[in-house]
C-alpha positions as CSV (number, residue, x, y, z in Angstrom):
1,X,0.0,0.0,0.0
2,X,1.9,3.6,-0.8
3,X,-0.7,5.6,1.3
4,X,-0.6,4.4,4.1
5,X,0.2,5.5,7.8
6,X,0.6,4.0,10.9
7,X,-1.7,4.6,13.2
8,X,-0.9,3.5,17.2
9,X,-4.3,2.7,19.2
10,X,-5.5,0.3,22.7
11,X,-7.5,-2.6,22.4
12,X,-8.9,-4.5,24.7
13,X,-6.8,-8.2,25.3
14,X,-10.9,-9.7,24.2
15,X,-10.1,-7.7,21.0
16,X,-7.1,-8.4,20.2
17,X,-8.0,-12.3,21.0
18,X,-11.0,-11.7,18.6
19,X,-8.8,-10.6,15.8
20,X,-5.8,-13.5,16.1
21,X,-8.8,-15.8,16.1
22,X,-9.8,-14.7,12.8
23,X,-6.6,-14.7,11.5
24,X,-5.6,-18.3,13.0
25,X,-9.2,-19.2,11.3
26,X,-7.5,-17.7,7.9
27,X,-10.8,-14.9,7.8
28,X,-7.5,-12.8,7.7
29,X,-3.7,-12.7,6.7
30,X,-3.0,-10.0,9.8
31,X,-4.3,-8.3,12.4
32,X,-3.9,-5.2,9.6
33,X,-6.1,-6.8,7.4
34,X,-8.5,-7.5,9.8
35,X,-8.4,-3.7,11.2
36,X,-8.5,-2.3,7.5
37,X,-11.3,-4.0,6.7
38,X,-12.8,-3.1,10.4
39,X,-12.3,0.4,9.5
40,X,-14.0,0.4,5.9
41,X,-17.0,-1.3,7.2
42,X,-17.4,1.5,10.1
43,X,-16.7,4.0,7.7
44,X,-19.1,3.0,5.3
45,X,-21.7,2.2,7.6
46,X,-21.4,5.7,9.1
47,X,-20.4,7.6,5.9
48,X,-21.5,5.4,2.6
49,X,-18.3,4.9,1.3
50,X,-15.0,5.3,1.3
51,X,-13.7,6.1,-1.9
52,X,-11.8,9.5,-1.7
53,X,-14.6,12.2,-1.3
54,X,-17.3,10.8,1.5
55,X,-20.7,11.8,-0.2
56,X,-23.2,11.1,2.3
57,X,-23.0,12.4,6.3
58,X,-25.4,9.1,7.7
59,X,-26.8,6.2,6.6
60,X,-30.2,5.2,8.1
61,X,-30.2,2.0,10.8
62,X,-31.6,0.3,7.7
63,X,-29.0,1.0,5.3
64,X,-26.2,0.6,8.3
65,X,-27.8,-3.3,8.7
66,X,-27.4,-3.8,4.7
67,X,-24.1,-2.6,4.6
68,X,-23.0,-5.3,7.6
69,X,-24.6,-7.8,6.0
70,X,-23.2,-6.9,2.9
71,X,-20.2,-7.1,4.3
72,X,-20.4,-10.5,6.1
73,X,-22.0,-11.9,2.7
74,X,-18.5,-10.6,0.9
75,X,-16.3,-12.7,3.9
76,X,-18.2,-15.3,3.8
77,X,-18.8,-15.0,7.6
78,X,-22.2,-15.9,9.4
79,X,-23.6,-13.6,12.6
């Protein structure tokens, strides 16, 4: 990646747990991956997207819900 920067933050031991699991379980090559994609979901479910300019300032609880499952469906993941 040639944009990138690191960014230092705390989680929780449960977190961090949480994460190794899913890469141990091959969701995930690395904890980054796993955070990346963390941070695009939360970004899109707050914003609509993440694609240089943010267009939208909120999305509705129902469009929040599609985007997670969305995004579960695209992982292959199950709640």
């Amino acid at each position: 990646m040639s944009d990138t920067v690191a960014v230092g933050t705390k989680l929780t031991k449960v977190m961090v747990e949480e994460i190794d699991r899913l890469v141990k379980d091959g969701v995930y090559t690395s904890r980054s991956e796993a955070l990346r994609d963390a941070t695009r979901l939360l970004v899109r479910a707050h914003r609509g997207g993440l694609r240089g300019k943010i267009t939208r300032t909120q999305f509705t609880d129902e469009e929040r819900e599609e985007a997670l499952k969305e995004f579960i469906r695209q992982k292959g993941l199950e709640l």
